[in-house]
C-alpha positions in Angstrom: 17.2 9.8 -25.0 18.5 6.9 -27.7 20.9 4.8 -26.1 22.5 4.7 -29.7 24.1 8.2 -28.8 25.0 7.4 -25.2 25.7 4.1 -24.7 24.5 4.0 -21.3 22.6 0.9 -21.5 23.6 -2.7 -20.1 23.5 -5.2 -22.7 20.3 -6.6 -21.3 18.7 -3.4 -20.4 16.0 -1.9 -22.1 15.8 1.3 -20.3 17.2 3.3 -17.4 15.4 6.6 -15.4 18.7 8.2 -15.0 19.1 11.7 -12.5 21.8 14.2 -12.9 21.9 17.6 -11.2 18.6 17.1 -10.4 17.0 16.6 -14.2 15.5 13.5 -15.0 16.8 11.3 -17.8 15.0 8.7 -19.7 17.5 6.4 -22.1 15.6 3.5 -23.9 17.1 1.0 -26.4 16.4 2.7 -29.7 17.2 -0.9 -31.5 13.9 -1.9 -30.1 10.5 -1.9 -31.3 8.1 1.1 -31.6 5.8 -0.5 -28.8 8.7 -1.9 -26.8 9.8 1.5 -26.8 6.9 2.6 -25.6 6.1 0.4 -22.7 10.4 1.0 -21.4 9.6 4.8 -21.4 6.4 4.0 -19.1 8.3 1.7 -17.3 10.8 4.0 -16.3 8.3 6.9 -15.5 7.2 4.9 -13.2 9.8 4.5 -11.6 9.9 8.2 -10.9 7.0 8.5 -10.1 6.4 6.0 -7.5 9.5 6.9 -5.9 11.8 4.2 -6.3 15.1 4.4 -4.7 18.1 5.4 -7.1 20.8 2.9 -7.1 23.7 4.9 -7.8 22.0 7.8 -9.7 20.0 5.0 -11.7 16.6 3.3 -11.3 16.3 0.4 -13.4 19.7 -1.3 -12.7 18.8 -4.5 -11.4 19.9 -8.3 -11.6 19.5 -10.0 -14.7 16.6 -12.6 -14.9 15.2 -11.0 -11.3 12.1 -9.5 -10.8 11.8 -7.6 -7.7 9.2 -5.9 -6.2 10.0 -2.5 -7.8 10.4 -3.4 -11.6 7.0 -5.4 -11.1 5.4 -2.3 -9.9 7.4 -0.4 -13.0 5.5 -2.8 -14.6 2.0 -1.8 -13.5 2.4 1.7 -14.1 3.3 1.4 -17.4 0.3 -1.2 -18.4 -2.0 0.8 -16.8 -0.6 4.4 -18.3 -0.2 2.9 -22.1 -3.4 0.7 -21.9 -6.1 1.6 -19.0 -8.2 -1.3 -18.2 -11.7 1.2 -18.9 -10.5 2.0 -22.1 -10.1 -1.6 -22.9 -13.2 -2.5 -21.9 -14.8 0.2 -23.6 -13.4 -0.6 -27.1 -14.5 -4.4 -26.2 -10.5 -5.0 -26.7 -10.6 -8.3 -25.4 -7.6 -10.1 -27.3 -3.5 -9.3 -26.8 -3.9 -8.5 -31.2 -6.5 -5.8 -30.6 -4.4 -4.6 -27.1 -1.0 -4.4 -29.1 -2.9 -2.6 -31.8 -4.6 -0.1 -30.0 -2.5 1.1 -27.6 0.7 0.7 -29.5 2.7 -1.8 -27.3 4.4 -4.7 -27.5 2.7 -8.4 -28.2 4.4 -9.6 -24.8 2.7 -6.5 -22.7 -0.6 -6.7 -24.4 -0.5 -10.8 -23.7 -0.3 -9.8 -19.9 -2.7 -7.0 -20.3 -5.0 -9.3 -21.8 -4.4 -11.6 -19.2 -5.5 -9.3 -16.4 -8.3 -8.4 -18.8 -9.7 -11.4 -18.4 -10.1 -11.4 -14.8 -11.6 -8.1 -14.7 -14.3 -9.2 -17.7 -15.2 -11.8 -15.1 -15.6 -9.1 -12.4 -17.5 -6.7 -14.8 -17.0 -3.9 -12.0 -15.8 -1.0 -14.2 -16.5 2.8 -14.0 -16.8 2.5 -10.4 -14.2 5.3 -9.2 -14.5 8.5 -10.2 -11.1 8.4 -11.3 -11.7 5.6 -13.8 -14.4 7.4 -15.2 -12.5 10.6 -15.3 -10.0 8.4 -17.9 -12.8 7.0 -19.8 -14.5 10.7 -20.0 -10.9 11.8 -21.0 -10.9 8.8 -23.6 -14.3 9.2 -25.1 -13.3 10.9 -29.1 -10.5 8.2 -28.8 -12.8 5.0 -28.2 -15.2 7.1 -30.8 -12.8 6.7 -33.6 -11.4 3.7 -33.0 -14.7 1.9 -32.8 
């Protein structure tokens, strides 16, 4: 939901995972970018669906300039939902321009993505769970048209 019809949001918040009676609620900052967006919406899925604790009905209401343990694994889920490190690596996308690009997000989450690229490059251990190849089966016709 926009925030720009709620006004739910903190000044400094991006995004909240909001619960009422029991329905979920995602509000994101509708000022921001497309890819910004994006990445909030993730973010706050993932707070569901790790099971973070609500504060107060809310997840994402946190202290300002804090990282906690929670909002990093937010984080992790969103990255790896929006742009999964075997996709990546099958489209050769190796810089934050090509992440951003392809996987619609922000420049700041593809620099980190392509940061964590990196190591895994160096590793060159992909497509060794079948889960990560299920993804890259599941991504196939996408990698084929944007290649």
């Amino acid at each position: 939901m926009k925030n720009s019809s709620l006004h739910e949001l903190d000044q400094n918040e991006s995004g909240a995972a909001i619960l009422v009676e029991g329905v979920w609620y995602l509000v994101y900052d509708d000022g921001d970018t497309m890819g910004r967006r994006r990445f909030t919406i993730a973010h706050e899925l993932g707070h569901i669906f790790l099971g973070h604790e609500l504060v107060d009905g809310y997840h994402g209401r946190t202290v300002a300039n804090c990282r906690p343990q929670l909002e990093i694994e937010a984080d992790l889920f969103a990255a790896r939902l929006l742009a999964p490190a075997c996709v990546l690596w099958g489209l050769n996308a190796d810089t934050p321009e090509k992440i951003a690009d392809i996987c619609n997000i922000s420049m700041a989450s593809a620099k980190i993505r392509a940061d964590r690229m990196r190591v895994l490059y160096e590793r060159q251990n992909f497509l060794t769970h079948p889960l990560e190849v299920m993804v890259y089966e599941q991504f196939r016709g996408f990698m084929k048209d944007k290649n």
